[in-house]
PDB file of N, CA, C and O in Angstrom:
ATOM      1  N   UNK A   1     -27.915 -17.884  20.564  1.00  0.00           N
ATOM      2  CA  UNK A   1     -26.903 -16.848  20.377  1.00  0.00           C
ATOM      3  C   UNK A   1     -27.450 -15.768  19.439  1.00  0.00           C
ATOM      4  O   UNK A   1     -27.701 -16.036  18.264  1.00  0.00           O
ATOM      5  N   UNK A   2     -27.631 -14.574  19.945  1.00  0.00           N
ATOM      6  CA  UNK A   2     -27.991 -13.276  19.083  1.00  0.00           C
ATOM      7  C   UNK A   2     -26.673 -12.356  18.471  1.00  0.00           C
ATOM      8  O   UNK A   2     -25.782 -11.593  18.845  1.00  0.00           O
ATOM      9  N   UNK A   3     -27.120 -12.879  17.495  1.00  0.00           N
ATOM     10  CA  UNK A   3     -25.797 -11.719  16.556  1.00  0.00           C
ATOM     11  C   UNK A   3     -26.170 -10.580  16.001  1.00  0.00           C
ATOM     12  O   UNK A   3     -26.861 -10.702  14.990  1.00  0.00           O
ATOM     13  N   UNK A   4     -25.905  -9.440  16.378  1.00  0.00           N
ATOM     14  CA  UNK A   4     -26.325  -7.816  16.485  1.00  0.00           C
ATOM     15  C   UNK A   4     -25.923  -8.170  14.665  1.00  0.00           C
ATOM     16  O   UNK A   4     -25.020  -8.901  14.258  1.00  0.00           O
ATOM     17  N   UNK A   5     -26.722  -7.540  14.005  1.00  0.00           N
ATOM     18  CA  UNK A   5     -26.354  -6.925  12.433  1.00  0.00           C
ATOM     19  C   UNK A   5     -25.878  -5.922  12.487  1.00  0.00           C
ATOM     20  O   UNK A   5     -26.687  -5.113  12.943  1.00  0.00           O
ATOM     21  N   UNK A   6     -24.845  -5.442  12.234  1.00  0.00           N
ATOM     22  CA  UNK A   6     -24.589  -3.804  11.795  1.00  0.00           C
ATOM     23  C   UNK A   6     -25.293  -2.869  11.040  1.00  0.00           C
ATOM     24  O   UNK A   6     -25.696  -3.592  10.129  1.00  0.00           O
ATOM     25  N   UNK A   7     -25.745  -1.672  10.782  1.00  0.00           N
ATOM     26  CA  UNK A   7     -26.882  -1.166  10.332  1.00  0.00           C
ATOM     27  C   UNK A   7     -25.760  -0.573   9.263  1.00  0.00           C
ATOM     28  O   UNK A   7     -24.617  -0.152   9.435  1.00  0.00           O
ATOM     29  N   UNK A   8     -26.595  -0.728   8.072  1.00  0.00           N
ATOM     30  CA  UNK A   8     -25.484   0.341   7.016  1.00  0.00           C
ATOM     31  C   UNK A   8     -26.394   1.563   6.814  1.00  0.00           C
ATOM     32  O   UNK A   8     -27.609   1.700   6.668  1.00  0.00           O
ATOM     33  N   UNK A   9     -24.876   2.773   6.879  1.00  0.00           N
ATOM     34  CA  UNK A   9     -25.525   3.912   7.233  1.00  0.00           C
ATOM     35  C   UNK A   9     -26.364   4.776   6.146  1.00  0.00           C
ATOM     36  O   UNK A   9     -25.674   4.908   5.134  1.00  0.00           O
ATOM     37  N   UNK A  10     -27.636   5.412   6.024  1.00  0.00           N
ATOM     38  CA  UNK A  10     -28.299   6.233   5.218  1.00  0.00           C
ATOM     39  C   UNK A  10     -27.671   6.393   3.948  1.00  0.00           C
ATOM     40  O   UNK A  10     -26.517   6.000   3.777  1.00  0.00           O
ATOM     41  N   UNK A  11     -28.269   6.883   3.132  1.00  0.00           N
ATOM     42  CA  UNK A  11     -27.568   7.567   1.914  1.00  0.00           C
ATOM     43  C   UNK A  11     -27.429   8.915   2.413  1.00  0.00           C
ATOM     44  O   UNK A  11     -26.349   9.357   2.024  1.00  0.00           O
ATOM     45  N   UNK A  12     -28.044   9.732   3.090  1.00  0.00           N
ATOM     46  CA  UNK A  12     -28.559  10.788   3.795  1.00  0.00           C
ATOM     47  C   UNK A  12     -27.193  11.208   4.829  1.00  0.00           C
ATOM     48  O   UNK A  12     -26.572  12.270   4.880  1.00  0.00           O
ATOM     49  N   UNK A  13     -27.024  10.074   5.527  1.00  0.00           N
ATOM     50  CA  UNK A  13     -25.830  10.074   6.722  1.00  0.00           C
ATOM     51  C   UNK A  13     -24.717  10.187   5.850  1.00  0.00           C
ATOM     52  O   UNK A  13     -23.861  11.011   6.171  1.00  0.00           O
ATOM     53  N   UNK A  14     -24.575   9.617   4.951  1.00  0.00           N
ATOM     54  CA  UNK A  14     -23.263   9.329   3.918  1.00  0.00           C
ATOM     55  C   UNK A  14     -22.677  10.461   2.751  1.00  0.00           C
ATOM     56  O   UNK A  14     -21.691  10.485   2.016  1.00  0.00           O
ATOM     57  N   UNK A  15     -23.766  11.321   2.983  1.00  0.00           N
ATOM     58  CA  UNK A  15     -23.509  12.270   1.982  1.00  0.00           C
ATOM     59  C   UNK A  15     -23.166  13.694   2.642  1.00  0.00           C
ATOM     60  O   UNK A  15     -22.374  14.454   2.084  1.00  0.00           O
ATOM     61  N   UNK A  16     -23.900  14.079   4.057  1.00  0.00           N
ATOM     62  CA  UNK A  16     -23.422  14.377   5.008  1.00  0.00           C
ATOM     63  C   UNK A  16     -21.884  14.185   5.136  1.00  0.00           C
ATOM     64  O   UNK A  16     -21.035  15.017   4.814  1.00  0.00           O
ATOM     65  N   UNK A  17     -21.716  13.227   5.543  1.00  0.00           N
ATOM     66  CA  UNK A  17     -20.240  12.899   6.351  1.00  0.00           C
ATOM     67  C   UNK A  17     -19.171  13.337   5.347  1.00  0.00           C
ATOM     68  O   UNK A  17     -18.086  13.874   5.570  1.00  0.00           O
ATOM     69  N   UNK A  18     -19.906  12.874   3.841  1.00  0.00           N
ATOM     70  CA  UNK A  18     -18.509  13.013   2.586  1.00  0.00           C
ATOM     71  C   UNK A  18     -18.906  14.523   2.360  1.00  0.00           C
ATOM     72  O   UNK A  18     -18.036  14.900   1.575  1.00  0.00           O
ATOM     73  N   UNK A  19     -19.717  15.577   2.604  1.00  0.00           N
ATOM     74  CA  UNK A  19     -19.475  17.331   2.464  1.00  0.00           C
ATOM     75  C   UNK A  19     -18.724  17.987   4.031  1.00  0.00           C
ATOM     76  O   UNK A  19     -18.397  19.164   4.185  1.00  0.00           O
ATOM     77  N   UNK A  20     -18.589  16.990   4.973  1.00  0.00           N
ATOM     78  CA  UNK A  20     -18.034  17.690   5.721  1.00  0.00           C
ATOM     79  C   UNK A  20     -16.509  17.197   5.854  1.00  0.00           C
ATOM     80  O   UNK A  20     -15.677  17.792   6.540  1.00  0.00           O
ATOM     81  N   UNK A  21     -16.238  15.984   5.080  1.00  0.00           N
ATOM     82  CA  UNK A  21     -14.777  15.937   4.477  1.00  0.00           C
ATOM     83  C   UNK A  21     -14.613  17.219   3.478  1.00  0.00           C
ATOM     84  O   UNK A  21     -13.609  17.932   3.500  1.00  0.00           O
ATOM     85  N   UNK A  22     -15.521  17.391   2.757  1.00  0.00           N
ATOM     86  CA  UNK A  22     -15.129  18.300   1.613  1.00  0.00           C
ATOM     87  C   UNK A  22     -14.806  19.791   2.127  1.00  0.00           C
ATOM     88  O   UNK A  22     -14.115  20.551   1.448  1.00  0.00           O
ATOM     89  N   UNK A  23     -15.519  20.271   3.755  1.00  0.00           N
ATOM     90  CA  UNK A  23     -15.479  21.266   4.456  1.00  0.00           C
ATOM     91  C   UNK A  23     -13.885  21.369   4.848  1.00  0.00           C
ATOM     92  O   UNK A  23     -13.074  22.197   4.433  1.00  0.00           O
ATOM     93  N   UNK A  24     -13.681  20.315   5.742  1.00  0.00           N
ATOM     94  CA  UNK A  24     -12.282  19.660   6.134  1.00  0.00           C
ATOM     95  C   UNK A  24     -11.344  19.958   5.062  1.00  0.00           C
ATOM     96  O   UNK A  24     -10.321  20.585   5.339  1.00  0.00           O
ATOM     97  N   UNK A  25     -11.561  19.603   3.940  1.00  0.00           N
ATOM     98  CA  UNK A  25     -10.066  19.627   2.938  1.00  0.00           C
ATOM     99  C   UNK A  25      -9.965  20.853   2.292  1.00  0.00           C
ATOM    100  O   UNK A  25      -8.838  21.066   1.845  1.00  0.00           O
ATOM    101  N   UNK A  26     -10.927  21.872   2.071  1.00  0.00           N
ATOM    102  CA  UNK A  26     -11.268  22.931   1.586  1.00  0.00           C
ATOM    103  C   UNK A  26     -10.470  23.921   2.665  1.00  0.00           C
ATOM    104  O   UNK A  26      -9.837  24.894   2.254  1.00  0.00           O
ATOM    105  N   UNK A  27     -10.565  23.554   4.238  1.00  0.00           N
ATOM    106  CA  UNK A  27     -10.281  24.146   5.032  1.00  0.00           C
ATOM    107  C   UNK A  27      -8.571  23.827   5.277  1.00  0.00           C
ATOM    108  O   UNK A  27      -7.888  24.331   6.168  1.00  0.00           O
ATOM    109  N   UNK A  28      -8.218  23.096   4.491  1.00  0.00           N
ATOM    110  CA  UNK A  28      -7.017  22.431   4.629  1.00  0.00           C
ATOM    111  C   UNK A  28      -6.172  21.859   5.794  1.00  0.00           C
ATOM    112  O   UNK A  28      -4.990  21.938   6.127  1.00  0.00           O
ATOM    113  N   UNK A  29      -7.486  21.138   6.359  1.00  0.00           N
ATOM    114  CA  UNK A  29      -7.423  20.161   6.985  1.00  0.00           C
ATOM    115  C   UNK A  29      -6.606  18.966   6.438  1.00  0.00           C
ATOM    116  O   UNK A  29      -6.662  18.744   5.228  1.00  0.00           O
ATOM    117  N   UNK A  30      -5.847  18.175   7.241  1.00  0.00           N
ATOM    118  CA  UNK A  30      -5.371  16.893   6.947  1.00  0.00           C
ATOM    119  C   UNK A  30      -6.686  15.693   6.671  1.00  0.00           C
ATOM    120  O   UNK A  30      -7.204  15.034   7.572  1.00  0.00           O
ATOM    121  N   UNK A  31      -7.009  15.625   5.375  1.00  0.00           N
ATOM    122  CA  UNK A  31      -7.980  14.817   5.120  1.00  0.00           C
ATOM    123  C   UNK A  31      -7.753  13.818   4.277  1.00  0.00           C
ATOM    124  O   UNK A  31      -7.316  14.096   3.160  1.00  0.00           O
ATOM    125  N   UNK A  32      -7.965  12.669   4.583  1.00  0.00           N
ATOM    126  CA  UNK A  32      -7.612  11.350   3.601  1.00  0.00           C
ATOM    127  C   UNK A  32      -9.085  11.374   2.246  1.00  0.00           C
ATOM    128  O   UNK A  32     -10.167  10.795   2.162  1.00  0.00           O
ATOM    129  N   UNK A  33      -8.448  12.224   1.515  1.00  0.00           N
ATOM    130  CA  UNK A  33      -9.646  12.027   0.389  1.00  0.00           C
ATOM    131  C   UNK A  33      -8.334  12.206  -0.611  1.00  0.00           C
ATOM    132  O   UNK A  33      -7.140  12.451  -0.438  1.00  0.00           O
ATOM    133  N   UNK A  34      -9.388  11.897  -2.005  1.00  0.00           N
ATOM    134  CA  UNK A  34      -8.971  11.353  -3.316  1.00  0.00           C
ATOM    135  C   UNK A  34      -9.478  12.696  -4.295  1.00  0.00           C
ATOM    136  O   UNK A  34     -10.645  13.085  -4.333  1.00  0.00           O
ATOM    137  N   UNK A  35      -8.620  13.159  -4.882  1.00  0.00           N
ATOM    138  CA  UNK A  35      -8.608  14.450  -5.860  1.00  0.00           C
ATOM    139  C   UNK A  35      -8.472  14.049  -7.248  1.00  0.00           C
ATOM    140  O   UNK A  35      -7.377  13.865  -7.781  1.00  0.00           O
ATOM    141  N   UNK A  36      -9.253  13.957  -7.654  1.00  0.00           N
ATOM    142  CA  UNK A  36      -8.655  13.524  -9.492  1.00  0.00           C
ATOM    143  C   UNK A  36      -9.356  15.215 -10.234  1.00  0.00           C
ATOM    144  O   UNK A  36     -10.111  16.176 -10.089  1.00  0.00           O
ATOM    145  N   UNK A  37      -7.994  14.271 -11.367  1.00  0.00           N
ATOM    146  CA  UNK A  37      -8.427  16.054 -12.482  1.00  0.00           C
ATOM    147  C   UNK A  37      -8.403  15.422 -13.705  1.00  0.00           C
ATOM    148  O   UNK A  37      -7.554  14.564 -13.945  1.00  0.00           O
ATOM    149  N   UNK A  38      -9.078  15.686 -14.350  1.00  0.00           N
ATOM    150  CA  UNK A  38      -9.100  15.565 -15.875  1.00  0.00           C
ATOM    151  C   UNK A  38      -9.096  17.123 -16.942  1.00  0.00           C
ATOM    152  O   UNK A  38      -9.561  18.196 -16.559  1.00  0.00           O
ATOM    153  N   UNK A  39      -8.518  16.904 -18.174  1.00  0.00           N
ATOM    154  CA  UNK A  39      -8.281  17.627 -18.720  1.00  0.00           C
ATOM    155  C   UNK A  39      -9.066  17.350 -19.799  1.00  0.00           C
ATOM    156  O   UNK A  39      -9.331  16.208 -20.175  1.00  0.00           O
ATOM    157  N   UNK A  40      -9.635  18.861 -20.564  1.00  0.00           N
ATOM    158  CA  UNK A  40     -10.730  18.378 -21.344  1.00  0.00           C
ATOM    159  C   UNK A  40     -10.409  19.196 -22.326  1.00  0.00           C
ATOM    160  O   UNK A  40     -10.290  20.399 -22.095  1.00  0.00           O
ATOM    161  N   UNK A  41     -10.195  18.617 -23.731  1.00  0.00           N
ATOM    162  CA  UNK A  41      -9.621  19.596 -24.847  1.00  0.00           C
ATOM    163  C   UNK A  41     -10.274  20.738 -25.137  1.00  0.00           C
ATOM    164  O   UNK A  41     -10.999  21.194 -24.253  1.00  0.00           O
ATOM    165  N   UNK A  42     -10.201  21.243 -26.044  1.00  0.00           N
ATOM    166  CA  UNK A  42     -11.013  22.631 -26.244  1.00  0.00           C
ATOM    167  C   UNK A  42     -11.619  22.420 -27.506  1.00  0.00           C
ATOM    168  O   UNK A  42     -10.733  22.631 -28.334  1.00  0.00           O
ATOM    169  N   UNK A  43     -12.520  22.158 -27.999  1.00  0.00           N
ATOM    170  CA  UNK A  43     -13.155  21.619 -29.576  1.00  0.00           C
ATOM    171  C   UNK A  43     -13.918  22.799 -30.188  1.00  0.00           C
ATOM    172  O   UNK A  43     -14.866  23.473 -29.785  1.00  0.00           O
ATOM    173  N   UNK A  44     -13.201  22.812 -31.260  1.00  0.00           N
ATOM    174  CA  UNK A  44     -14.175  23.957 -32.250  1.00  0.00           C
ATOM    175  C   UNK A  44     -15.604  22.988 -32.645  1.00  0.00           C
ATOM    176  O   UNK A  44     -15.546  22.253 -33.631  1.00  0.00           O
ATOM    177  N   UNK A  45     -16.825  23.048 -31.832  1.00  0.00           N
ATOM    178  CA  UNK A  45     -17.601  22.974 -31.904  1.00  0.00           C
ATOM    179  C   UNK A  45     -18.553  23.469 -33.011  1.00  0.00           C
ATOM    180  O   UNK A  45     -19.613  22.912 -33.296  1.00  0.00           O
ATOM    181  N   UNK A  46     -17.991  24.737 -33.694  1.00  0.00           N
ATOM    182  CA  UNK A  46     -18.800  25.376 -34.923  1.00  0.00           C
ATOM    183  C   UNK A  46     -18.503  24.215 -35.889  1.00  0.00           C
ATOM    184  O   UNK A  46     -19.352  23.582 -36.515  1.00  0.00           O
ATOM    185  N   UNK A  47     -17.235  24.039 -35.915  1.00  0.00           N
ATOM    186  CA  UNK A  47     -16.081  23.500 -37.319  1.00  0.00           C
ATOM    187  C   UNK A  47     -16.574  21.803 -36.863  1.00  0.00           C
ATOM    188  O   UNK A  47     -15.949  20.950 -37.493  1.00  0.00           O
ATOM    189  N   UNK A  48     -17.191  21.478 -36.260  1.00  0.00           N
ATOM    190  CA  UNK A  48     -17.329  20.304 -36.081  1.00  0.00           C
ATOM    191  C   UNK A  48     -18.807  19.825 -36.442  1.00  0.00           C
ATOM    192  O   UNK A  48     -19.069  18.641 -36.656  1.00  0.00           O
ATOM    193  N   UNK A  49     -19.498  20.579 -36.477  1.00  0.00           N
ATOM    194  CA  UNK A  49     -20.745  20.663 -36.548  1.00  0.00           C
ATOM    195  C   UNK A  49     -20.558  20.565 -38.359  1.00  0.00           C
ATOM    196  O   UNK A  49     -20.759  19.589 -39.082  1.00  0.00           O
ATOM    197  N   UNK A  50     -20.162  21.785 -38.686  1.00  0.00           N
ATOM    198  CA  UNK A  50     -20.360  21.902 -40.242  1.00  0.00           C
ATOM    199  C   UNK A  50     -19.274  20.951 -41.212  1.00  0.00           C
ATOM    200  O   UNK A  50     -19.406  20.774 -42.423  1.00  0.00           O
ATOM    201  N   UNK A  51     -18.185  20.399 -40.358  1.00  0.00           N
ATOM    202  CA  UNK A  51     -17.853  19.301 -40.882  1.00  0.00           C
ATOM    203  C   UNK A  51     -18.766  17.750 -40.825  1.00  0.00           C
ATOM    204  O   UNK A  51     -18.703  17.030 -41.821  1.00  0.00           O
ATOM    205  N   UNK A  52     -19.279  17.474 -40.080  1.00  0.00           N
ATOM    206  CA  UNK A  52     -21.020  17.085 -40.410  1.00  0.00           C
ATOM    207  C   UNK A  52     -21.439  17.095 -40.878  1.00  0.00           C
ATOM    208  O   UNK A  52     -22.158  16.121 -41.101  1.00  0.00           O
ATOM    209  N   UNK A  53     -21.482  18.039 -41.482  1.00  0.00           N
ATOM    210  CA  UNK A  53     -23.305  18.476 -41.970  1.00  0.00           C
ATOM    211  C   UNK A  53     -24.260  18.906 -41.487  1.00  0.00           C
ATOM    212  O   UNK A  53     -25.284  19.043 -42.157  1.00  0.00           O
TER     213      UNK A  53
END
């Protein structure tokens, strides 16, 4: 009995397929993808530094 393996697809094929979802949802297409947002404070970077040292 020969049992076919399934081939798992490229990294190449896979990165492909997930920018032309990104084409799709951009285009506002009905696309089953996942959107996250993060919010990123705003830091006085000078005042942080020289509170340091």
């Amino acid at each position: 009995m020969n049992k076919q393996m399934k081939k798992k697809p490229s990294a190449g094929s896979r990165i492909i397929a997930s920018l032309k979802e990104v084409v799709d949802w951009v285009e506002g297409n009905d696309v089953a993808v996942r959107v996250s947002s993060v919010e990123v404070p705003v830091i006085d970077v000078k005042a942080t530094r020289q509170g340091l040292g």
